[in-house]
C-alpha positions in Angstrom: 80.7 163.9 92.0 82.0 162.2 95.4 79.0 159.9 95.0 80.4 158.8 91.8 83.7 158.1 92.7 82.5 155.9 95.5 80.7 153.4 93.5 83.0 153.8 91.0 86.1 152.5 93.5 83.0 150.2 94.9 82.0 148.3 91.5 86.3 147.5 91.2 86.3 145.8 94.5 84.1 143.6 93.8 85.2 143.2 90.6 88.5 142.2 91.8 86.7 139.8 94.6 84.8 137.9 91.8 88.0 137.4 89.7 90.0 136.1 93.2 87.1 133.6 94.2 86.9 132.2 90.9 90.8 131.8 90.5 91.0 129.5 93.0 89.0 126.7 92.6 91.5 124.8 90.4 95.2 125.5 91.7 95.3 122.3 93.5 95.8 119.1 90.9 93.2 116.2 91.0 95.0 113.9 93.3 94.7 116.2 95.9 91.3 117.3 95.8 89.7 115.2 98.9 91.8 116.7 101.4 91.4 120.6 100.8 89.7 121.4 103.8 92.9 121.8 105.5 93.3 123.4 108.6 90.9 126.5 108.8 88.0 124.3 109.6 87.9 124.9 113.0 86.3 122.5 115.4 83.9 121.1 112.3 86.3 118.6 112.1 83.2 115.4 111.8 82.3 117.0 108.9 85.3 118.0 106.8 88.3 115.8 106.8 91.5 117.1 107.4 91.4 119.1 109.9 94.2 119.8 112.4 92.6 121.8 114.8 92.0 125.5 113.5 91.2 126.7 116.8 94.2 125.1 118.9 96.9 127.0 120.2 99.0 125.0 117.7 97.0 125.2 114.6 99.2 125.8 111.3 98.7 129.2 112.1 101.0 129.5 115.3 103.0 126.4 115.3 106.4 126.7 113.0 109.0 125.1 110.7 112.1 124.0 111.9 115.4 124.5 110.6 117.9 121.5 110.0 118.1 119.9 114.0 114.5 120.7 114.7 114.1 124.0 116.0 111.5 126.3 115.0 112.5 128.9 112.4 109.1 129.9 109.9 105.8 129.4 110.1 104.4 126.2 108.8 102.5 126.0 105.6 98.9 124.2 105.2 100.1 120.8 103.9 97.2 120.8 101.9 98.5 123.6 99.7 101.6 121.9 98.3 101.0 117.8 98.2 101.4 116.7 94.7 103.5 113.4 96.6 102.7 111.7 99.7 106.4 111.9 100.8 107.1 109.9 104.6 107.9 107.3 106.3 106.2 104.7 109.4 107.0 106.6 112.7 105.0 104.7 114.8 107.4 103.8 117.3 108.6 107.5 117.8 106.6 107.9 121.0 108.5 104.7 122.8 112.2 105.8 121.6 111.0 109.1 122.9 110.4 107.7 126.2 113.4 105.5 126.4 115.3 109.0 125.5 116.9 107.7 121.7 119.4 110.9 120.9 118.5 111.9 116.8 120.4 114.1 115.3 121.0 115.7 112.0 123.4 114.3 109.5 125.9 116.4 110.8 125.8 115.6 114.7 123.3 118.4 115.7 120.6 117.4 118.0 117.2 117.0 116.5 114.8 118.5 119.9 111.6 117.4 117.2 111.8 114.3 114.9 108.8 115.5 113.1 109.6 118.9 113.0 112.9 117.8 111.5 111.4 115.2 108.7 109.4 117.8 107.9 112.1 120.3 107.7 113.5 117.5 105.3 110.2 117.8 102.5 108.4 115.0 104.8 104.8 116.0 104.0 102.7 112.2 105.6 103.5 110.1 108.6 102.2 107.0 108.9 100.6 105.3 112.1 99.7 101.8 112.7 96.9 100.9 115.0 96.2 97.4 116.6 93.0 96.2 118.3 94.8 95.1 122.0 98.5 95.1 121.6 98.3 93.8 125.1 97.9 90.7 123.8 101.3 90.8 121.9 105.0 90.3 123.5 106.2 92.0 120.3 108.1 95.0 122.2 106.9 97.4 118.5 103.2 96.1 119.0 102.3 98.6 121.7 100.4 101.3 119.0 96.6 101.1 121.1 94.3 104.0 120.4 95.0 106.3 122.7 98.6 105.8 121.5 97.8 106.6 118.1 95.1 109.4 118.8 98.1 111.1 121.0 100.9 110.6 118.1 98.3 111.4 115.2 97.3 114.6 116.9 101.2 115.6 117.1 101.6 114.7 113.4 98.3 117.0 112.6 99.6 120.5 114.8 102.7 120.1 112.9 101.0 120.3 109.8 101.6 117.4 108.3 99.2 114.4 106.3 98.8 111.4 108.5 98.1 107.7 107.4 96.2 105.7 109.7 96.9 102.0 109.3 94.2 99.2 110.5 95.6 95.5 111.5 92.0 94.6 113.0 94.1 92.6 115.1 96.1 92.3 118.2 99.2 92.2 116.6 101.4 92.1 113.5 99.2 91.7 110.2 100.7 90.7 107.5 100.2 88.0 104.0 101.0 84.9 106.2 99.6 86.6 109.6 96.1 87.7 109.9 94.5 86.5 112.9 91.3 87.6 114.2 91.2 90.1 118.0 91.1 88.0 120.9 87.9 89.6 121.4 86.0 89.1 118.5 86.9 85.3 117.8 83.4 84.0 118.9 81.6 86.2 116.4 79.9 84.9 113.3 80.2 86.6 110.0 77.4 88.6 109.9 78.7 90.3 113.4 82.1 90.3 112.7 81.0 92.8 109.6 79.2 94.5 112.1 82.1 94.7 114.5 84.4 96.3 111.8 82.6 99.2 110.6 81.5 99.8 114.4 85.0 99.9 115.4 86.4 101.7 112.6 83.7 104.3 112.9 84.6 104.5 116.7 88.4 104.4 116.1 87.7 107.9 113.9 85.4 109.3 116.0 88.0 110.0 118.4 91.0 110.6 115.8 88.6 113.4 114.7 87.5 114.4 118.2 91.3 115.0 118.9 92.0 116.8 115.7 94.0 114.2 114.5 91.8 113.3 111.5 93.6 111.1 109.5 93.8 112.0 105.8 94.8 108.5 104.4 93.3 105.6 106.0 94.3 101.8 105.2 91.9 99.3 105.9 93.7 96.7 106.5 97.3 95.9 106.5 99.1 93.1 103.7 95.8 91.9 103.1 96.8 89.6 99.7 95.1 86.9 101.3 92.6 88.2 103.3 91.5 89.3 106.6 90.4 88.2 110.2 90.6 84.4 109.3 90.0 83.6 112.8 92.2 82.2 115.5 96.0 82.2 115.3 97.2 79.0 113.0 93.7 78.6 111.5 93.6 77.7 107.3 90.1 79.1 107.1 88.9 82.1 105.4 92.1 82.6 103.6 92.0 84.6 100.0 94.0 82.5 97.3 93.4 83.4 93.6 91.8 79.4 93.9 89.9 80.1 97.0 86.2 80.1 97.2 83.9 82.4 96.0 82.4 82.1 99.7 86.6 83.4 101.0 86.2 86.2 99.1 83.0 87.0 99.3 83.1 87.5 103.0 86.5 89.6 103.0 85.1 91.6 100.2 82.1 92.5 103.2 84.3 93.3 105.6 86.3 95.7 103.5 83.1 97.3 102.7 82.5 97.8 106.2 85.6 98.9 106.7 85.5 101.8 103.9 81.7 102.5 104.6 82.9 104.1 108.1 85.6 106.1 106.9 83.4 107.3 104.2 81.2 109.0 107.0 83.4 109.4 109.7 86.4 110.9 107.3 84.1 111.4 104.1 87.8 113.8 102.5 90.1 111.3 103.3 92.0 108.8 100.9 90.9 104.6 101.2 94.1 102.7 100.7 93.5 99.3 100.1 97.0 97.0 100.7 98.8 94.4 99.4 102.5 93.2 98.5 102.5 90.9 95.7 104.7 92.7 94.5 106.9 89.9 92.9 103.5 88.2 91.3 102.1 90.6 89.4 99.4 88.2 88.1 98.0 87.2 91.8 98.3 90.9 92.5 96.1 92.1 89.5 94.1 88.9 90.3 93.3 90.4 93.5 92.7 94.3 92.5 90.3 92.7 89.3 88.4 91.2 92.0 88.2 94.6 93.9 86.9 96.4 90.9 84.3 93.3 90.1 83.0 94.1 93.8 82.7 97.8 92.9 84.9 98.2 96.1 84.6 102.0 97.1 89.0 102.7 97.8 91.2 105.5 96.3 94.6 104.0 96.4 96.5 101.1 95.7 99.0 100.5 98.3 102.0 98.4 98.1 104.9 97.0 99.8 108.4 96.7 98.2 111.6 95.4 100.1 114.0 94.1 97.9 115.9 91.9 100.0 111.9 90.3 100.4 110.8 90.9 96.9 113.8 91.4 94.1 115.4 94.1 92.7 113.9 97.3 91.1 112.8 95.5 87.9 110.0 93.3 89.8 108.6 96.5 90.9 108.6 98.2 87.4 106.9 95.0 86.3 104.2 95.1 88.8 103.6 98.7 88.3 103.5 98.3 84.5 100.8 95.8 85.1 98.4 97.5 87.5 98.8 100.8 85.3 98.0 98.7 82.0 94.7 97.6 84.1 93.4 101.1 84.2 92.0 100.7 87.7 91.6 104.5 88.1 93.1 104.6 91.2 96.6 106.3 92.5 99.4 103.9 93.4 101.6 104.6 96.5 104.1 102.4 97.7 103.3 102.4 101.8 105.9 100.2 102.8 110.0 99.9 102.0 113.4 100.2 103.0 116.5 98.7 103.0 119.8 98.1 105.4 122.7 100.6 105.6 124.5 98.4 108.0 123.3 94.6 108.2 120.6 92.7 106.4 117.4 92.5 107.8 116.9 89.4 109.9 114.6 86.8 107.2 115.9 88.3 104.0 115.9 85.9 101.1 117.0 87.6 98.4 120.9 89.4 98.1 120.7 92.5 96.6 123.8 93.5 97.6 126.2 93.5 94.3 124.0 96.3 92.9 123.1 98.4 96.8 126.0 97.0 99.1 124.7 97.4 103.1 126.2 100.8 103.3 124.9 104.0 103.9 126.1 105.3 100.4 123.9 101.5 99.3 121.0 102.8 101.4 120.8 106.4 99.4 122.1 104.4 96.2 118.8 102.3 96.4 116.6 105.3 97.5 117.8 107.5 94.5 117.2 104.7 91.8 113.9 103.5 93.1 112.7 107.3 93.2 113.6 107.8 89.6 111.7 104.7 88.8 108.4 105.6 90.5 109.0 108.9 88.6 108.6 107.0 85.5 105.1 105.8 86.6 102.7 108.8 86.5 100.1 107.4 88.8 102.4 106.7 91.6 102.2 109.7 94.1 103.4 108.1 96.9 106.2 106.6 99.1 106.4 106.0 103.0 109.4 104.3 104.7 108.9 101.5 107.0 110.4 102.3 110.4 112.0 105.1 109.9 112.5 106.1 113.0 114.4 103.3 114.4 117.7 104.6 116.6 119.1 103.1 119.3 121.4 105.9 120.2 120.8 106.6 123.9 117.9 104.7 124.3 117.8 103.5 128.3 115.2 100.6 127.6 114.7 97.1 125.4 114.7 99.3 122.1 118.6 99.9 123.1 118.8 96.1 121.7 117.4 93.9 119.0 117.9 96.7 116.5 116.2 97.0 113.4 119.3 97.4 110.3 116.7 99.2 107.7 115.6 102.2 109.6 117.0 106.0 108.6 119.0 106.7 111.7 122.5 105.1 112.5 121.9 103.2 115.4 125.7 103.9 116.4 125.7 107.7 116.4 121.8 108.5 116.5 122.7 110.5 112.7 120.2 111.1 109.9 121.3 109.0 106.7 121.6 110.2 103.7 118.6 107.8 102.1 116.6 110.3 105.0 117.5 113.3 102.5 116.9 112.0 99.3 113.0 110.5 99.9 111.8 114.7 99.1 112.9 114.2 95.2 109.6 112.5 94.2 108.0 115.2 94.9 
């Protein structure tokens, strides 16, 4: 009779195991799906993308949450467990404001002791990270993001729990649609070795990301790149991608993405491929380019855009691009990488006044933020939206970051306060 009770209770254990195992496999939705591996991998971390370092003293196991001015109050959740947005921002001058001791704090005046504790604290979930070849090269005082700077940042954003978004230049300094200007190093290489180059170096640049369990799980390959890539020395006109360029232009760029994506398809084999552009306010030249990408059978996940209005118009540019990439039916997600606007002053080079509808206020800031949320809202396959310098605070800061401010960031660079636009970004979520 005892026997029978004990494989009676032992036939409804694993009963109940089956029904658990098979219960899981589709919680997460589809957009999510190449970056479950999450943060019990361990130290497997070549093989499975996303992990943070499961064996680490400050795995998502032991390191915590934070209440509203950064300090630690529950135990973080696996990021991976509740993305259905890519909610952030660029912090990739945190490190330097750090060291020139910038003084954050919440919107209410309390100290912030961890900014991306805090922003997470906020429904933060991705950080993005910029990474030049040899910022040495560069006098640009926000051109300083080397490897080893990144690797150190990236690994930060990882123990915290968060997603992290790697961004390539592949050069010394800024990239962007009227900058793209091949490494000091590599100028002398032909074609064939400067494909070479790229996957060799983007392989290398993961390697160590990985090494330092700061796998990214969204990886741009290339930043702006409307026109192109690596077109050779500053102020050259070759190698430049117009929609009447050569087929030979093209051609080569389309190569060097390849490269590009064929190294973080091995290195990173779960993460996300962005590939980047801002023609935002010429919707033809930008489906002109992304036709061209799907012609070329270009292995990418994302589309990833730019939007500043006082660049590129007001909201209804971007609903018109947006309308036209989803009419396409590319089959990839959309995330806008890069935005922001002023809650002071304008932006030094704006050309376009937006500021009858979002005056440079704080409450124009957040009045901006809110309306171009509920637009993306209306666009199902947008599941993204990162901030551009977010960061940025001069409050305190004891070094050349204390001047030259930028007016877009989401910190008042009088006080060191959150803005309100720093609130609002969680409500796409």
């Amino acid at each position: 009779m005892q026997k029978k009770k004990l494989l009676v209770m032992l036939i409804a254990v694993m009963t109940m195991s089956f029904v658990a195992a098979s219960c899981g496999d589709d919680d997460e939705p589809s957009r999510t799906t190449n970056t479950q591996q999450g943060s019990n991998n361990g130290n497997n971390s070549g093989n499975n993308n996303g992990n943070n370092g499961g064996n680490t003293p400050n795995d998502s196991t032991s390191n915590s949450g934070n209440n509203d001015n950064g300090n630690p109050t529950n135990p973080v959740q696996d990021p991976e467990q509740s993305v259905r947005a890519y909610i952030g921002g660029d912090i990739s001058m945190l490190t330097k404001y750090e060291q020139q001791r910038a003084a954050y704090a919440d919107q209410n005046g309390n100290a912030i002791s961890d900014v991306i504790s805090f922003l997470k604290q906020q429904g933060w979930n991705t950080m993005r990270v910029r990474l030049f070849v040899d910022p040495s090269k560069s006098n640009d005082k926000a051109v300083c993001q080397d490897l080893n700077y990144v690797v150190a940042l990236g690994k930060r954003i990882k123990q915290a729990g968060l997603q992290l978004m790697l961004d390539l230049h592949y050069s010394d300094t800024w990239a962007d649609p009227g900058k793209q200007w091949t490494p000091a190093a590599w100028l002398q290489y032909n074609d064939t070795l400067l494909q070479t180059t790229v996957y060799e170096y983007t392989r290398e640049c993961l390697q160590q990301l990985v090494a330092a369990n700061a796998t990214p799980d969204l990886i741009q390959t290339g930043n702006e790149i409307s026109y192109g890539m690596l077109w050779g020395a500053t102020g050259t006109q070759d190698n430049r991608c117009y929609t009447n360029s050569s087929a030979g232009n093209w051609a080569r760029f389309i190569a060097l993405l390849k490269q590009a994506g064929k190294a973080c398809r091995e290195v990173c084999p779960q993460a996300k491929i962005i590939i980047h552009s801002e023609r935002v306010p010429r919707a033809s030249v930008l489906c002109d380019f992304f036709d061209r990408m799907r012609t070329a059978q270009l292995d990418y996940d994302v589309i990833g855009l730019s939007y500043y209005p006082y660049f590129h118009g007001k909201l209804d540019v971007l609903d018109t691009a947006l309308k036209q990439l989803e009419a396409k039916n590319y089959g990839k997600q959309i995330q806008i990488v890069e935005t922001g606007y002023p809650s002071q002053w304008a932006v030094e080079g704006s050309t376009i006044d937006c500021t009858d509808v979002y005056p440079y206020t704080e409450q124009g800031q957040l009045k901006f933020t809110n309306e171009l949320i509920a637009l993306l809202k209306q666009h199902p396959q947008v599941n993204g939206i990162s901030w551009w310098y977010a960061e940025a605070n001069a409050k305190g800061c004891n070094g050349n970051l204390a001047t030259g401010w930028y007016n877009a960031g989401l910190f008042n660079n009088n006080n060191g306060r959150a803005l309100p636009a720093l609130y609002a970004l969680k409500n796409l979520q």
